[in-house]
C-alpha positions in Angstrom: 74.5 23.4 -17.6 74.6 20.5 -19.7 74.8 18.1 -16.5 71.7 19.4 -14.7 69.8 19.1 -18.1 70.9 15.7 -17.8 69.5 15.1 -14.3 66.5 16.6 -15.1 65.8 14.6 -18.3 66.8 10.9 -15.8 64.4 12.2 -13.3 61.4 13.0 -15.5 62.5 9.3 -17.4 62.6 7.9 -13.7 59.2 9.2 -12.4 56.9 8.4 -15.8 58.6 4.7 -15.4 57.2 4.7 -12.2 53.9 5.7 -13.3 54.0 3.5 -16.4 54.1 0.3 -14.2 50.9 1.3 -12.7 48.2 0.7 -14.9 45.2 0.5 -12.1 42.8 3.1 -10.8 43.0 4.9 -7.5 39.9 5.1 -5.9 40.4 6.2 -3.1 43.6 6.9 -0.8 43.7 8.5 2.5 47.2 9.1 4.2 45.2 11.4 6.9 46.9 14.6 6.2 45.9 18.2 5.8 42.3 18.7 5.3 41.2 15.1 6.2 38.2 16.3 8.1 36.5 18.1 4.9 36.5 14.1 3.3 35.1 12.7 5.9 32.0 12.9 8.3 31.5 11.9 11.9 28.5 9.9 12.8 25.9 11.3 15.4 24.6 7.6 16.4 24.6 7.2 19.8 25.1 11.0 20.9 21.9 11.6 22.5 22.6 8.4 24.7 26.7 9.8 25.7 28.0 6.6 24.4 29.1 7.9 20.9 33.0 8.5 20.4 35.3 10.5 18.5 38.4 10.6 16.4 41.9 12.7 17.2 44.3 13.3 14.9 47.6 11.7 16.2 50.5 9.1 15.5 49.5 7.8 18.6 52.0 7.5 21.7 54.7 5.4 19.7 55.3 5.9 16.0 57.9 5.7 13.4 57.6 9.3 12.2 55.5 11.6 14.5 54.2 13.6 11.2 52.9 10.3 9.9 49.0 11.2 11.3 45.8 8.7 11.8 42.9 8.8 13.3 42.6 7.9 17.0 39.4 6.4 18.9 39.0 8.2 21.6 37.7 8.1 24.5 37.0 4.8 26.3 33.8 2.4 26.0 32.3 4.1 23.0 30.6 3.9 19.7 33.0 5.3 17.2 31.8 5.9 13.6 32.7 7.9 10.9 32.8 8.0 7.1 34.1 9.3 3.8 32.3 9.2 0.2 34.4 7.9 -2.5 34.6 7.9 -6.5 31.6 5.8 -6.8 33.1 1.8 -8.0 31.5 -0.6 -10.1 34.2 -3.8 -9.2 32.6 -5.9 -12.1 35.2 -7.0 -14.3 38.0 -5.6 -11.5 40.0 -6.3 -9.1 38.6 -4.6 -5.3 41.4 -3.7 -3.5 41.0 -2.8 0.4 43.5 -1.9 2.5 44.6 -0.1 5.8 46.7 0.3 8.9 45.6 -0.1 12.3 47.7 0.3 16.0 46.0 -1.5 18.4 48.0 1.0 20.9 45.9 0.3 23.8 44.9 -2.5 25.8 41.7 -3.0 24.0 40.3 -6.0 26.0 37.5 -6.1 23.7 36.3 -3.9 20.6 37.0 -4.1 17.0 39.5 -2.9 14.3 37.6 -2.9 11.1 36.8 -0.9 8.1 33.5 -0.8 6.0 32.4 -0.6 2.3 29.1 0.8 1.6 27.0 0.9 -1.6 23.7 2.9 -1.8 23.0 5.8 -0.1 24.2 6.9 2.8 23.4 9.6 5.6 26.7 9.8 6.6 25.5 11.8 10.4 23.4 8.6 10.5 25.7 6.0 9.7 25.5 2.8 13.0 26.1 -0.6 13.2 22.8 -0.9 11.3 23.8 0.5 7.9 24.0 -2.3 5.4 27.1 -2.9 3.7 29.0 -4.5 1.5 32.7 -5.6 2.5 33.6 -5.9 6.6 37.3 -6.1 6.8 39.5 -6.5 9.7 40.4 -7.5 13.4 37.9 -7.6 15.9 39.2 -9.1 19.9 37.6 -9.7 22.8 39.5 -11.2 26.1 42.1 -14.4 25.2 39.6 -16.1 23.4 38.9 -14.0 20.4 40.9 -12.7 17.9 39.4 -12.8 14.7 39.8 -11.5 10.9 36.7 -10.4 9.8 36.0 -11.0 6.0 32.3 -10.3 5.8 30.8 -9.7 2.4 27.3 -8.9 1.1 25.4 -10.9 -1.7 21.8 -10.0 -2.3 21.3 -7.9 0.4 23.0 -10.8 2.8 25.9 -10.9 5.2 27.9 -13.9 4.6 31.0 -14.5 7.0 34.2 -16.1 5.6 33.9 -19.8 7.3 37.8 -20.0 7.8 39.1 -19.6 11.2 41.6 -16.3 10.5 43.3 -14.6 13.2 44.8 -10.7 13.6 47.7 -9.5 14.8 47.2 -8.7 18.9 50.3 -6.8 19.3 50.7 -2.9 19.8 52.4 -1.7 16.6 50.9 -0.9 13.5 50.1 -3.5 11.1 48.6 -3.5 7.5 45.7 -5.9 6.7 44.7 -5.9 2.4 41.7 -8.0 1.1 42.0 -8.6 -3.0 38.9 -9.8 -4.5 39.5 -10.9 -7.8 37.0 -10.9 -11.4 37.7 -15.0 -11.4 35.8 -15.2 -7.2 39.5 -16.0 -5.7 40.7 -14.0 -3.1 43.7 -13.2 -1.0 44.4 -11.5 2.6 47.6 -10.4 3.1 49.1 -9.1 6.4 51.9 -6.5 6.5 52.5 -7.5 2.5 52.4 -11.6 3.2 49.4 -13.4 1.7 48.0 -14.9 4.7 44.9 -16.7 3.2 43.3 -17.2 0.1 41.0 -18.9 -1.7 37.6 -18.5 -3.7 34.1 -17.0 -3.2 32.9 -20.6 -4.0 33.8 -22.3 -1.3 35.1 -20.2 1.6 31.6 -18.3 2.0 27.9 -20.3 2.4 27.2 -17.8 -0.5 25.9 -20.4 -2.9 25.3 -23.9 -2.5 28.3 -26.1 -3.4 29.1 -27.2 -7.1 29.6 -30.5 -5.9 28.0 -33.0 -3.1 28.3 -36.6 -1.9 26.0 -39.2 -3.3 24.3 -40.7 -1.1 22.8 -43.2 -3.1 26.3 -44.5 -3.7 27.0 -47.8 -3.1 30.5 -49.6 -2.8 30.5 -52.4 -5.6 30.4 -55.9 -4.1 33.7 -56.8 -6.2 35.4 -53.5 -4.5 38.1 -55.3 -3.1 39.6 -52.5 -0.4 42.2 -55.0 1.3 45.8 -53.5 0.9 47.0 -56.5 2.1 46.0 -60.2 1.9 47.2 -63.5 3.8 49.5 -65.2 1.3 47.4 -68.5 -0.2 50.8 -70.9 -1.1 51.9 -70.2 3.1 51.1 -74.0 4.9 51.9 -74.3 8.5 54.9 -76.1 9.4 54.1 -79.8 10.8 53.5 -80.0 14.2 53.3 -76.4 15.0 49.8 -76.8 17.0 51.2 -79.2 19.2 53.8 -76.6 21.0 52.9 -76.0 24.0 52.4 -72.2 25.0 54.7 -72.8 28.4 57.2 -75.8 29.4 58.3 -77.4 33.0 61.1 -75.1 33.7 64.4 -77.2 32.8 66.6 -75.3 35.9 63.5 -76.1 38.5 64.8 -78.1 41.5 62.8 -80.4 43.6 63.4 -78.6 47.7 65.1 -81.3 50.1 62.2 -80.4 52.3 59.5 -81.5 50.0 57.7 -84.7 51.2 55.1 -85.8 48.6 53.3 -87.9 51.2 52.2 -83.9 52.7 53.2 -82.0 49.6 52.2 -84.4 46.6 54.1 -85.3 43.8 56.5 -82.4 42.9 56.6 -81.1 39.8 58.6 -78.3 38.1 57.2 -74.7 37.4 56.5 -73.2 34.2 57.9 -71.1 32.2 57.0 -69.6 28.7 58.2 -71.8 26.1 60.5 -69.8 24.1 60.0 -72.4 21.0 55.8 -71.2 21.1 55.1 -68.2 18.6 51.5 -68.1 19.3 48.4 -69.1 16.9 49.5 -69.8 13.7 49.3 -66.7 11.0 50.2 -67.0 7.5 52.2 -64.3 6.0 50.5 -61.2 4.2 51.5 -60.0 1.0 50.4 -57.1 -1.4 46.8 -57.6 -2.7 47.3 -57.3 -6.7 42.9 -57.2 -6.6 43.6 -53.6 -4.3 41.6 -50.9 -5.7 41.9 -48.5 -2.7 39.7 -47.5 -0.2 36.5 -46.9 -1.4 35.0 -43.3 -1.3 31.7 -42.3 -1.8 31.8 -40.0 -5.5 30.7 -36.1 -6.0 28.2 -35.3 -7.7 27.0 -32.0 -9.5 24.4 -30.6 -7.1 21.1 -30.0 -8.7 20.4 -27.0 -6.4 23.5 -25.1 -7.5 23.1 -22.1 -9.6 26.2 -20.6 -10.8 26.5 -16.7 -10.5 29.4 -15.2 -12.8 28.8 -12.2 -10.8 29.0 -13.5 -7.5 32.5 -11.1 -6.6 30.3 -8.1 -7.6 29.6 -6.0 -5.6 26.6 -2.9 -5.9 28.4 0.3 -6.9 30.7 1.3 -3.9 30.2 5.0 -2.6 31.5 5.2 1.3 34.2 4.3 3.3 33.5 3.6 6.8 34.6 2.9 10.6 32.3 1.8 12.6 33.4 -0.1 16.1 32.8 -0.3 19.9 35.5 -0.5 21.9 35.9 -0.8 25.8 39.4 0.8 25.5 40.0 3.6 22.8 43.1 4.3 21.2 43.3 2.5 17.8 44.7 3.9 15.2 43.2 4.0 11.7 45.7 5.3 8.6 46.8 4.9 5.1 43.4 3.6 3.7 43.4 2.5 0.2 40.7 1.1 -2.9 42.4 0.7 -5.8 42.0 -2.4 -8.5 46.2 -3.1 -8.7 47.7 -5.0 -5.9 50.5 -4.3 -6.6 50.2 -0.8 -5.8 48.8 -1.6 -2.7 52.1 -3.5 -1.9 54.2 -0.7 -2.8 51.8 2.2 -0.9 52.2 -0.9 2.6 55.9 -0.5 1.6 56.3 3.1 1.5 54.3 3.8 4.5 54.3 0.8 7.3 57.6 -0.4 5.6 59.6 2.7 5.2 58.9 3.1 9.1 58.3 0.2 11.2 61.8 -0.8 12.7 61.9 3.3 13.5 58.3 2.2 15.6 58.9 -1.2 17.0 62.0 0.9 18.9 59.9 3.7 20.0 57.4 1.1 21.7 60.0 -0.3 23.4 61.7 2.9 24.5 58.2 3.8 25.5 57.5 0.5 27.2 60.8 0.8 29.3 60.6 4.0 30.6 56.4 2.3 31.4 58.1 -0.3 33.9 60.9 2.3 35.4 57.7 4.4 36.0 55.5 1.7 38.0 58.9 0.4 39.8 59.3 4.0 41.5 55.4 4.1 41.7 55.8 0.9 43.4 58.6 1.8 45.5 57.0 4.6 47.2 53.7 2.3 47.8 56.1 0.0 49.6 58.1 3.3 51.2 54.7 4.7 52.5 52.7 1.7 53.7 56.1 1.0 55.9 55.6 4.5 57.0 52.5 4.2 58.5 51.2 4.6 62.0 48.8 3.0 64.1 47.9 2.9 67.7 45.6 3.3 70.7 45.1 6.1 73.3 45.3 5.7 76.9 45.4 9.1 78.8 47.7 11.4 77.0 50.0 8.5 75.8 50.0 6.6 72.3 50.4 3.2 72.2 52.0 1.7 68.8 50.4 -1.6 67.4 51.9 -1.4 64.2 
């Protein structure tokens, strides 16, 4: 008795020390279990043309535990939108963290991968590609050429695109994509738990204007000496170096027994390059002790920047959305999170896409095999019954073969 009292006591210890190393806020987590479609509302936009998609509940085709559900675009060349409300969050003064899976399972050719934060109000059987927002996050591809990482974010009723180049993940497995916006502006993307990017507010977004500019007023000083190196003054030039000739008679030469100067002239011997001749005259160049550097024109504070402490702020966020056109369907939205603590967002990434990716990656490829041993026999019997076929002429009652 007195060793399962023990247990018990270690597991209670074990499970409020977990809980005491999270000191953040939940906002909002959805694994996409039991009772997801009571949190979240499906968009009517585009029904009355029959271009507006759906979701399925599914682990897709391939997955690391077949219980572990998302939500599924489906079917092709469709609007898909949909939407949750959420605990309403004020990020002043907090860390906003977003995060969520996505399986690009299909051959998506073009369409996006994304997720949306929305402030205000929101008819969620309303909600389009026109609803404002606040955060765009996530993968959006079309053909070889793009295959971006959205990071849009809203200031002042504004969209304002992250000016770095960032690229998602193109494969088919799942993949988990977190955006950390910090109280201080600086940022972080990470990809499957690896900080892929980061930087600030400031100067990754055309938000505000820069702290700093060029003067272009600037002038480099006339005693700015920029010359790394200079021609050393105590070299002289050896006596009699300009008088060595650049080529010489060559010493080997040989008059021919054939030559008559009376036809041919007087002979004389070839040139050659004069080995002794080591061109113009150049004194030596030492280091310049007057070398300052090369001159750059100076920053200056920019008189048309305004600082905004308040520039990661965001307007109260009440909605969660997905909102994407696709030309193939089958993505595969799960395990969305808004929380303040990163590192809770590292350990949910863990727990889910960690705990079962390896299990995944060797369904695909069990999947993708038995794909090609498919289209071989497909192929096969495309060969086997094009061989097969028959074609002639009739003359009379007799068939003539011309294949």
């Amino acid at each position: 008795m007195a060793s399962v009292d023990s247990f018990l006591l270690l597991l209670i210890l074990l499970v409020f020390s977990h809980l005491s190393c999270f000191n953040g806020e939940v906002i909002f987590e959805e694994r996409f279990d039991e009772g997801w479609e009571s949190r979240w509302v499906k968009s009517d936009w585009k029904r009355s043309e029959g271009t507006a998609g759906s979701f399925k509940h599914t682990a897709g085709k391939w997955s690391g535990d077949p219980d572990d559900k998302g939500i599924q675009t489906y079917p092709d060349a469709r609007h898909y939108a949909i939407s949750a409300k959420i605990p309403e969050f004020n990020n002043k003064g907090r860390t906003l963290v977003l995060q969520y899976s996505i399986k690009l399972e299909q051959d998506i050719e073009c369409g996006g991968g994304y997720i949306k934060l929305l402030s205000g109000y929101v008819n969620q059987k309303k909600f389009s590609g026109d609803t404002p927002y606040s955060v765009m996050f996530g993968p959006d591809i079309c053909g070889t050429d793009k295959k971006k990482l959205h990071v849009i974010v809203s200031y002042q009723g504004q969209n304002y695109p992250i000016k770095k180049d960032l690229a998602c993940e193109t494969d088919k497995l799942t993949h988990v994509y977190t955006l950390i916006i910090r109280p201080d502006a600086s940022y972080s993307i990470l990809i499957d738990n690896r900080e892929r990017e980061f930087g600030s507010l400031y100067t990754d977004w055309d938000i505000l204007p820069p702290r700093k500019i060029k003067d272009l007023k600037a002038k480099k000083p006339k005693d700015w000496d920029d010359r790394e190196y200079i021609d050393d003054p105590v070299a002289t030039k050896p006596e009699g170096y300009d008088h060595i000739p650049a080529e010489i008679p060559d010493p080997k030469a040989k008059k021919p027994n054939d030559w008559d100067e009376e036809d041919d002239g007087i002979w004389k011997a070839p040139k050659i390059p004069n080995p002794a001749y080591k061109g113009p005259w150049k004194a030596k160049k030492i280091k310049n002790p007057n070398y300052k550097g090369k001159w750059k024109t100076p920053w200056v504070n920019n008189p048309e920047f305004e600082d905004d402490p308040d520039l990661y702020v965001f307007k109260p966020l009440k909605y969660v959305g997905i909102e994407v056109w696709q030309v193939k369907a089958g993505s595969v939205y799960d395990n969305i999170l808004i929380c303040d603590d990163p590192q809770y967002a590292q350990e949910v990434a863990e727990e889910t896409w960690g705990r079962n990716r390896e299990m995944e990656k060797e369904a695909f490829e069990e999947a993708e095999k038995k794909r090609r041993a498919e289209e071989e026999e497909q192929n096969g019997q495309d060969r086997k019954g094009s061989a097969g076929d028959v074609s002639g002429i009739v003359i009379g009652d007799t068939m003539i073969k011309t294949t």
